[in-house]
N, C-alpha and C positions, 0 to 999 in steps of 0.2 A: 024738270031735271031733279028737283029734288024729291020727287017719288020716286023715280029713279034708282036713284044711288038708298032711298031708305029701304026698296023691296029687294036691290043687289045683296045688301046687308043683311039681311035680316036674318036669315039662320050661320050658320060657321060653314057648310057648305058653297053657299054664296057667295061671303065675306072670302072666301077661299078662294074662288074665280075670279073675284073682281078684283082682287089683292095680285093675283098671279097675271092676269091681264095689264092690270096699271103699270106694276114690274117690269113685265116685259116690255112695257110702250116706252117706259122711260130709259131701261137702259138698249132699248134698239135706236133711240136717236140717239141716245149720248155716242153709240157706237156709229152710226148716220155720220154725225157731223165729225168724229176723230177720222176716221176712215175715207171720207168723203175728202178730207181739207188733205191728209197726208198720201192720197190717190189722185188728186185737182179733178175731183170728179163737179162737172158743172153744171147748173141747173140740182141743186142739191135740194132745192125746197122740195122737189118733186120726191123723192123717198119720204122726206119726213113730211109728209101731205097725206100720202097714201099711207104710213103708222096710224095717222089722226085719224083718217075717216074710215079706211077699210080694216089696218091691223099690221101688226108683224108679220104676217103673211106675204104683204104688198110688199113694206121697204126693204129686206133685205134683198130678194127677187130684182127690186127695180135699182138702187144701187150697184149691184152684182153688173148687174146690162150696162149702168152709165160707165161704171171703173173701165166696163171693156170697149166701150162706145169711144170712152177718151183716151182709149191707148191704143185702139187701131186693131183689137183684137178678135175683135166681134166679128169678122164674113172672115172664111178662107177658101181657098179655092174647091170648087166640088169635085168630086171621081168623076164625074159622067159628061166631060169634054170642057172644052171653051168657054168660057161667061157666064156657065154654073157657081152658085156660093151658094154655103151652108152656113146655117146661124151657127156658132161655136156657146154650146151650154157646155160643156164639158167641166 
């Protein structure tokens, strides 16, 4: 790990990825867990799991899904008859 973070660093281009990456990691849970507690979104580890291992890419994506998972917002009924549902990304 710590070769790592010395060859991350090493030129200012680097230092500039891995600065804007940490950034982003930490203020996407800080934003995770405000958002998460004042939406009762539950099972919250799971966003900020997917920051840790995959990126900003996963959590906000997978938060987005639980907010709607917990409020009932996520299926509505499809165009094309009876007992059709569509995932609502919208």
């Amino acid at each position: 790990m710590k070769f790592f973070f010395r060859e991350l660093f090493a030129n200012r281009i680097g230092g500039f990825f891995g600065m804007d990456v940490l950034v982003s990691a930490v203020v996407m849970i800080f934003f995770l867990r405000r958002e998460g507690k004042r939406l009762g979104v539950r099972h919250l580890w799971l966003p900020i799991a997917g920051v840790l291992t995959v990126g900003v890419s996963l959590g906000l994506p997978a938060v987005s899904l639980s907010s709607r998972a917990g409020t009932g917002r996520l299926w509505r009924s499809g165009r094309h008859g009876k007992g059709n549902q569509e995932l609502i990304l919208d």
